[in-house]
N, C-alpha and C positions, 0 to 999 in steps of 0.2 A: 451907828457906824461900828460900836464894839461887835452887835450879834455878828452883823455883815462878815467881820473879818473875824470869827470864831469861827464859823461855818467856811469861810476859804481857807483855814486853816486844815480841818480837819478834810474838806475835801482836797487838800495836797497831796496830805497823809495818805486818802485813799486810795487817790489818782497814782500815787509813788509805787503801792501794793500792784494796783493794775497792770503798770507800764512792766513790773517784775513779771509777772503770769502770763499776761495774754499779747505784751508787744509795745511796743510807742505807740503806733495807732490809736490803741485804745487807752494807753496813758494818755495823750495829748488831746485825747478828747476828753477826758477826766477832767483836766487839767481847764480847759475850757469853761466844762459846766461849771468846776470850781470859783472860777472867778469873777461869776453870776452876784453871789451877793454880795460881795464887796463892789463890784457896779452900782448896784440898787442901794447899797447907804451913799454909795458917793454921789448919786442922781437924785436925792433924799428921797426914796423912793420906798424904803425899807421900813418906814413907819405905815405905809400904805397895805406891803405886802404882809405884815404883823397882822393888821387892822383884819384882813383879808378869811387870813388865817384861822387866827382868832376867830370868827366870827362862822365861819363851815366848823370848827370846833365847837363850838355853840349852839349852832341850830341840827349838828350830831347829836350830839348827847342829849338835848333836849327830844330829839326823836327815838332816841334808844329806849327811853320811858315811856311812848305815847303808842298804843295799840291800834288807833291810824297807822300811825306813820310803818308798824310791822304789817301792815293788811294791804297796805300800798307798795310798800315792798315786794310782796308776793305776789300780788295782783302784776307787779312789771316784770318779774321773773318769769309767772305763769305767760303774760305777753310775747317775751322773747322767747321759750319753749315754744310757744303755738308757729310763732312765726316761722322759725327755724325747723318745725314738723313740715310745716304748711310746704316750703320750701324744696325738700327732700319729696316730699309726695309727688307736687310739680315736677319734678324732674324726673321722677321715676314714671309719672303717668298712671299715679295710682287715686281715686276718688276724681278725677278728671272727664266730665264725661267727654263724648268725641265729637270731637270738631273744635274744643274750645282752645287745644295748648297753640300755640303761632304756627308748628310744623304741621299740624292737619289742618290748619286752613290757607297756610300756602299750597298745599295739596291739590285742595278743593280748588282752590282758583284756578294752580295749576291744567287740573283735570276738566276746566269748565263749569264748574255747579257754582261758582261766586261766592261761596257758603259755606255755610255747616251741609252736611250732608241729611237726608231728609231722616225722619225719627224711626221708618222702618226699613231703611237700607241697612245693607251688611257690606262693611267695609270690605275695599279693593284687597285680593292677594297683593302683597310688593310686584314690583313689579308691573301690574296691570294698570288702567284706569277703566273706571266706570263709561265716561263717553267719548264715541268717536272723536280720532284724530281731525280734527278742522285744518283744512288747508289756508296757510298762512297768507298775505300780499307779498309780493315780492319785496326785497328790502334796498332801498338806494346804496346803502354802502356793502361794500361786497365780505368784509371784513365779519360784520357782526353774522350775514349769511352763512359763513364759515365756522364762528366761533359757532350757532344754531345748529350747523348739521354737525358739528361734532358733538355737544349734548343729546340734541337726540340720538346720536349715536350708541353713547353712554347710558340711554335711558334716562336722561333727565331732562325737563324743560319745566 
């Protein structure tokens, strides 16, 4: 109960700074998180969140000495560089071959090939499609008729 309300103490203190600088808002939400662990000794909970503590304290420092634990470190850094390259490339369309991002195969369906496009075809100018326009069935509701002839209008379908 003592830590509990050492640490509401000084998150007052903090919160008091805050509410001076940046507004009540963020005073009052200072003041909030402050009252966090004094909650937790009074729910006896505070010997749990110690225990907790403690204990990622523990198996830190025990890794800061173990050359695993820096080779797996790296190893998940180098993970999330790749991913986050990987990501950037997708998006720019770069190392991508074609047909595979979602917009060239809505295309292709679009355009009628179902598909990826075949291995020695040369992609459509914008604009164009590869196969004739197939004439559609008429449509029961007149609405979406409407909404249809104005995208092909547009050039889209």
């Amino acid at each position: 109960m003592g830590l509990g309300a050492a640490l509401t103490a000084v998150g007052f203190v903090i919160s008091y700074f805050v509410w001076r600088r940046k507004g009540a808002a963020y005073g009052l939400r200072g003041v909030a998180w402050s009252l966090l662990p004094v909650i937790a000794g009074l729910l006896l909970l505070m010997d749990v969140v110690l225990q907790f503590v403690l204990g990622v304290l523990g198996i830190l420092l025990t890794m800061a000495f173990k050359l695993q634990s820096w080779v797996g470190l790296g190893l998940a850094v180098l993970m999330v560089v790749l991913y986050v390259v990987s990501g950037f490339m997708k998006s720019k369309g770069i190392g991508v071959k074609p047909g595979a991002r979602p917009e060239d195969r809505a295309r292709a369906r679009a355009e009628g090939g179902g598909g990826a496009p075949a291995a020695g075809a040369a992609p459509a100018p914008a604009g164009q499609v590869n196969a004739p326009k197939q004439a559609k069935a008429p449509s029961a509701d007149d609405d979406f008729d409407d909404i249809e002839a104005l995208l092909r209008k547009r050039g889209i379908e």
